[in-house]
TIPA-530936 format. One record per atom (N, C-alpha, C): residue number from 1; atom name; x, y, z. Coordinates in Angstrom, 1 decimal. Example, Ala and Ser with C-alpha at 12.3 -4.5 7.8 and 13.67 -1.06 7.14 Angstrom:
2
+-----+------+--------+--------+--------+
:  nr : atom :     xx :     yy :     zz :
+-----+------+--------+--------+--------+
:   1 :    N :   13.2 :   -5.7 :    7.8 :
:   1 :   CA :   12.3 :   -4.5 :    7.8 :
:   1 :    C :   13.2 :   -3.3 :    7.8 :
:   2 :    N :   12.8 :   -2.2 :    7.1 :
:   2 :   CA :   13.7 :   -1.1 :    7.1 :
:   2 :    C :   12.9 :    0.0 :    7.9 :
+-----+------+--------+--------+--------+
***
This chain:
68
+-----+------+--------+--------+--------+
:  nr : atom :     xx :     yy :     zz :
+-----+------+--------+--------+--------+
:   1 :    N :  118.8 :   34.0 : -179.9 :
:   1 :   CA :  119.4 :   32.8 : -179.5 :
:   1 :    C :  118.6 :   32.3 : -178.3 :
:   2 :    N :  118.4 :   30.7 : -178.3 :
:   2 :   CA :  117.2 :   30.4 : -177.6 :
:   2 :    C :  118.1 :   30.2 : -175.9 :
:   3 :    N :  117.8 :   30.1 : -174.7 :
:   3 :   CA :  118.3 :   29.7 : -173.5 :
:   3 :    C :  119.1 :   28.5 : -173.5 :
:   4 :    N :  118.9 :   27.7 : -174.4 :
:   4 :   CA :  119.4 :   26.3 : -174.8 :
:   4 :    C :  120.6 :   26.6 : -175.5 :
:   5 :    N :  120.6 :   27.5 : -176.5 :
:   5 :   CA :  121.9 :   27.5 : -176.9 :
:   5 :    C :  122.9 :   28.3 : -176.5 :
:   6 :    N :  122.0 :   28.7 : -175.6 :
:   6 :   CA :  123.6 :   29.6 : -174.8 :
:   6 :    C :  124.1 :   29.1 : -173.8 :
:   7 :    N :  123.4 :   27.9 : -173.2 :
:   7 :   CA :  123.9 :   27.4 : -172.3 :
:   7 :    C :  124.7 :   26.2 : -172.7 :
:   8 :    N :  124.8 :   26.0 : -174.3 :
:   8 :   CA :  125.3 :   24.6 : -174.6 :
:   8 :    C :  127.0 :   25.6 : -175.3 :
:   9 :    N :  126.7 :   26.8 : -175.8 :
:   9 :   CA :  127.6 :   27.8 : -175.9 :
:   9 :    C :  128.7 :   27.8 : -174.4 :
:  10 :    N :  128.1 :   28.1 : -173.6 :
:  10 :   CA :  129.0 :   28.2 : -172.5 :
:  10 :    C :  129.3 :   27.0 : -171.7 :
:  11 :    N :  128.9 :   25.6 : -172.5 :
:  11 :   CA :  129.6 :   24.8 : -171.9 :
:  11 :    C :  130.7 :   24.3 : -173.0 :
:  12 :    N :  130.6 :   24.5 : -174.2 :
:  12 :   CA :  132.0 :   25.1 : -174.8 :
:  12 :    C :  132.6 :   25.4 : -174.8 :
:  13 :    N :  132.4 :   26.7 : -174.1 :
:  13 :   CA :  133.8 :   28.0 : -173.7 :
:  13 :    C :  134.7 :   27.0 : -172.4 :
:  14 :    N :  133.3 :   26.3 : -171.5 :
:  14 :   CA :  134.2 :   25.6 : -170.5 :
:  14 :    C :  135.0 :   24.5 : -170.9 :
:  15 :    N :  134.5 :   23.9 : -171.4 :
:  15 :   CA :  135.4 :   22.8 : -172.8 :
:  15 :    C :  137.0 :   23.5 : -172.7 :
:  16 :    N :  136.7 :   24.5 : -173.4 :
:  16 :   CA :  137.9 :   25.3 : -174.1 :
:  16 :    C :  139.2 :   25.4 : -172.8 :
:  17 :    N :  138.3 :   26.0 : -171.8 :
:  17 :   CA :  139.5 :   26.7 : -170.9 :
:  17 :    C :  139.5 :   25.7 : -170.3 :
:  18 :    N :  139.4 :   24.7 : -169.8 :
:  18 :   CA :  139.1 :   23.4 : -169.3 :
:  18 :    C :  140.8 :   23.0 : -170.4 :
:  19 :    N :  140.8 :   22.7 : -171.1 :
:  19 :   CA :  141.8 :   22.2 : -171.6 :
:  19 :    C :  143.2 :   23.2 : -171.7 :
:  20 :    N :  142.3 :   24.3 : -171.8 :
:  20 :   CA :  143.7 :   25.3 : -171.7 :
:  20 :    C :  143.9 :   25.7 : -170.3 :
:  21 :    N :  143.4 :   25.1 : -169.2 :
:  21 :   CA :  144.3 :   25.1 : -167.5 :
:  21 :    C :  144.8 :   23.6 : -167.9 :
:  22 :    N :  144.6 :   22.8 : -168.4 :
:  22 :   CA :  144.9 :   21.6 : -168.5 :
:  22 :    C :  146.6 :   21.6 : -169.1 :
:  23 :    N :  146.7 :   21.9 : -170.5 :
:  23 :   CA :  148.0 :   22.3 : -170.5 :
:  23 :    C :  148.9 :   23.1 : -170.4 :
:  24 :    N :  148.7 :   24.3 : -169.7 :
:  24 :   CA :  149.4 :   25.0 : -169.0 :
:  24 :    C :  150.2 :   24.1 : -167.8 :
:  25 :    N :  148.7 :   23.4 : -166.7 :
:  25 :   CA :  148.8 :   22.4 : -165.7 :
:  25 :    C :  150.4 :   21.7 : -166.4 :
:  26 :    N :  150.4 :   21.2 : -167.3 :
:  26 :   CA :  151.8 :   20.1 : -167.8 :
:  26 :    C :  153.0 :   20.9 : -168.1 :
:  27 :    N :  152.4 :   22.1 : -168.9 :
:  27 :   CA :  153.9 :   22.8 : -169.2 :
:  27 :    C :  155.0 :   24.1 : -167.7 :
:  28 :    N :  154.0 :   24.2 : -167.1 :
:  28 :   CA :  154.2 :   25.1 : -165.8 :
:  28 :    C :  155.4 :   24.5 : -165.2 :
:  29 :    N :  156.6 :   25.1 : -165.5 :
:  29 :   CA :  157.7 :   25.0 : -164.4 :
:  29 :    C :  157.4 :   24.7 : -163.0 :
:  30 :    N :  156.5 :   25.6 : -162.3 :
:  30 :   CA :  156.6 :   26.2 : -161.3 :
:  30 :    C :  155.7 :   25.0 : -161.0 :
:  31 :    N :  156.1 :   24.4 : -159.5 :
:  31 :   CA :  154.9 :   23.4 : -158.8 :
:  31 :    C :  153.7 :   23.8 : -158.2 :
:  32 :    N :  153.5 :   25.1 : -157.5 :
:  32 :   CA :  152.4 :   25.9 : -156.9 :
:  32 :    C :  151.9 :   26.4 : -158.3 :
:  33 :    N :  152.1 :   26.4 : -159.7 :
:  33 :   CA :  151.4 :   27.1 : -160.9 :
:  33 :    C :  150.8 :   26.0 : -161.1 :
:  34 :    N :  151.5 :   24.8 : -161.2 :
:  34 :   CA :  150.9 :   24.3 : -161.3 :
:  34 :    C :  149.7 :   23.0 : -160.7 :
:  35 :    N :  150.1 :   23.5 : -159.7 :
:  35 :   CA :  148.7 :   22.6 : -158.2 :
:  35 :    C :  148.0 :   23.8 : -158.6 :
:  36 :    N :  147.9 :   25.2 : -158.5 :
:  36 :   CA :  146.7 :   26.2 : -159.0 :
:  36 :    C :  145.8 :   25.9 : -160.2 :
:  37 :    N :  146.6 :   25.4 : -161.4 :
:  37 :   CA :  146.2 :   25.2 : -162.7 :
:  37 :    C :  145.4 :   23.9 : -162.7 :
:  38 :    N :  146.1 :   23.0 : -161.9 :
:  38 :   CA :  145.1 :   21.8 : -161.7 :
:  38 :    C :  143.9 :   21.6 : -161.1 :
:  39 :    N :  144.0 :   22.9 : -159.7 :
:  39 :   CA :  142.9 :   23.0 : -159.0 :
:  39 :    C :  141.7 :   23.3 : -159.7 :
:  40 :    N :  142.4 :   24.4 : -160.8 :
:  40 :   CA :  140.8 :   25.2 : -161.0 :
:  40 :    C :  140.6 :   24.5 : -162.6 :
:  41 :    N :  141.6 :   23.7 : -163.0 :
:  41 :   CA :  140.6 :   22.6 : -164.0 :
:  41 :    C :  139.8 :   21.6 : -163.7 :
:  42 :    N :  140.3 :   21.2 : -162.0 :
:  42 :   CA :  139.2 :   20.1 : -160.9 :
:  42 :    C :  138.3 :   20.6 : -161.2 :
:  43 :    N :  137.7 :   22.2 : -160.7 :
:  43 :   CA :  136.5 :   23.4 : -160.4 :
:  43 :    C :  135.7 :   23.2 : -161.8 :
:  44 :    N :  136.7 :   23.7 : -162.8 :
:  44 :   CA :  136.0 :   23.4 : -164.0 :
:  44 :    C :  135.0 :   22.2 : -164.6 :
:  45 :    N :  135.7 :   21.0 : -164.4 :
:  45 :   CA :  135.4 :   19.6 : -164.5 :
:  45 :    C :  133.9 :   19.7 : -163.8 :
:  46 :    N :  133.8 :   20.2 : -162.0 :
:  46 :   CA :  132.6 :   20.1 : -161.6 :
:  46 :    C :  131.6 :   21.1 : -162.4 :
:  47 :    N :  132.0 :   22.2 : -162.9 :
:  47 :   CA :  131.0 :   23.2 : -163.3 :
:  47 :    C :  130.8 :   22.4 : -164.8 :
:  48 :    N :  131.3 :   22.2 : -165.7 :
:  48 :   CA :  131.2 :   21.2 : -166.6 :
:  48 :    C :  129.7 :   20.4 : -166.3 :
:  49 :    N :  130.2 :   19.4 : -165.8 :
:  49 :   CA :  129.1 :   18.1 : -165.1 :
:  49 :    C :  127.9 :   18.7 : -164.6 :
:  50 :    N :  127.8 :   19.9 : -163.7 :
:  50 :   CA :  126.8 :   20.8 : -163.6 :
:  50 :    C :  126.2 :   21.5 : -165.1 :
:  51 :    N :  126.5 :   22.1 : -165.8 :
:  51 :   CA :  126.2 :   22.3 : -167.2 :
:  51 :    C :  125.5 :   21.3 : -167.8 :
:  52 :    N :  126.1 :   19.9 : -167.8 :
:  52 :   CA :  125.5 :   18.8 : -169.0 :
:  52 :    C :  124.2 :   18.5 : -168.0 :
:  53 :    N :  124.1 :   18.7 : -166.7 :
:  53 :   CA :  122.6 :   18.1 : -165.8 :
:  53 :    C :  121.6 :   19.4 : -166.3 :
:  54 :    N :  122.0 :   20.3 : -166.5 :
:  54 :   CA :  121.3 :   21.3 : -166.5 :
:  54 :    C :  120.8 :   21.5 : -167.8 :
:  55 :    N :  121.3 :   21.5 : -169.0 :
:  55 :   CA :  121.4 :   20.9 : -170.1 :
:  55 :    C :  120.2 :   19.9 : -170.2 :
:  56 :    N :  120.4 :   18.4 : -169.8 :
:  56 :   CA :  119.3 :   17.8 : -169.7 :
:  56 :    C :  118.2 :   18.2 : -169.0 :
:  57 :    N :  118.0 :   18.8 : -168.2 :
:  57 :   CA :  117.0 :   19.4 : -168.2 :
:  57 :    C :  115.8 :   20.5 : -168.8 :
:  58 :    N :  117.0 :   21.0 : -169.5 :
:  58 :   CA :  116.5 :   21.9 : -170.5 :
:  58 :    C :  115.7 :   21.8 : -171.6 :
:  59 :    N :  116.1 :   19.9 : -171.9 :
:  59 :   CA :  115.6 :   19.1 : -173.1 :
:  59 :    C :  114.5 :   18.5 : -172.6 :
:  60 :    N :  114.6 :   18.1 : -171.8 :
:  60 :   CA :  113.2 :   17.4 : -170.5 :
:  60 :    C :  112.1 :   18.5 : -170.5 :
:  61 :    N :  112.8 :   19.6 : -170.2 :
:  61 :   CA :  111.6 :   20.7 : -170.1 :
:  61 :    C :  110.9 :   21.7 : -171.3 :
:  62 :    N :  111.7 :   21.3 : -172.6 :
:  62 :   CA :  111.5 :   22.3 : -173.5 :
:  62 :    C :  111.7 :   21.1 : -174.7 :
:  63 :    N :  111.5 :   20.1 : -175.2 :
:  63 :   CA :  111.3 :   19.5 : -176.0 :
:  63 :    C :  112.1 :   19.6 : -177.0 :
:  64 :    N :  111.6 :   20.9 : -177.8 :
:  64 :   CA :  112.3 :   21.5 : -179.1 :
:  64 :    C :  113.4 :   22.0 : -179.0 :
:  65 :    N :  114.4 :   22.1 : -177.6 :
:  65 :   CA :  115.3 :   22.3 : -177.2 :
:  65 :    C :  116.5 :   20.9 : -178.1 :
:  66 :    N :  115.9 :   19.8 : -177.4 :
:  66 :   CA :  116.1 :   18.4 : -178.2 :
:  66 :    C :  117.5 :   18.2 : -178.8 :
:  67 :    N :  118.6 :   17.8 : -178.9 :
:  67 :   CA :  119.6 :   17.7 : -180.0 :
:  67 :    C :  120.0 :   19.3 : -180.6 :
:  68 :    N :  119.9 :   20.4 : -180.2 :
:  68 :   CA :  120.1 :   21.3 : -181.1 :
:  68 :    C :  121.3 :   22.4 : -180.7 :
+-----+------+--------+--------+--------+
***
């Protein structure tokens, strides 16, 4: 597995849990579970955005990286 796809792999997984603090965030009784839940789907959102720049650079620097 080439560096490219593991880093487009783990910006999937962030995808994933990204959505699953997201509805937890709505269903959470609790208002401090849920300011926590929100917080660290904010954190996620930035690490996300960090991933896709990094990402593009991976295509910038490795060509055959490209779309894959």
């Amino acid at each position: 597995m080439t560096v490219a796809s593991q880093v487009k792999q783990s910006l999937a997984s962030l995808k994933s849990i990204h959505a699953g603090l997201q509805g937890l965030a709505l269903i959470s009784q609790d208002e401090e579970a849920q300011r926590t839940f929100h917080e660290a789907m904010m954190m996620t959102e930035e690490i996300i955005a960090d991933i896709k720049k990094r990402i593009g650079k991976l295509e910038l620097e490795e060509p055959q990286y490209h779309g894959k």
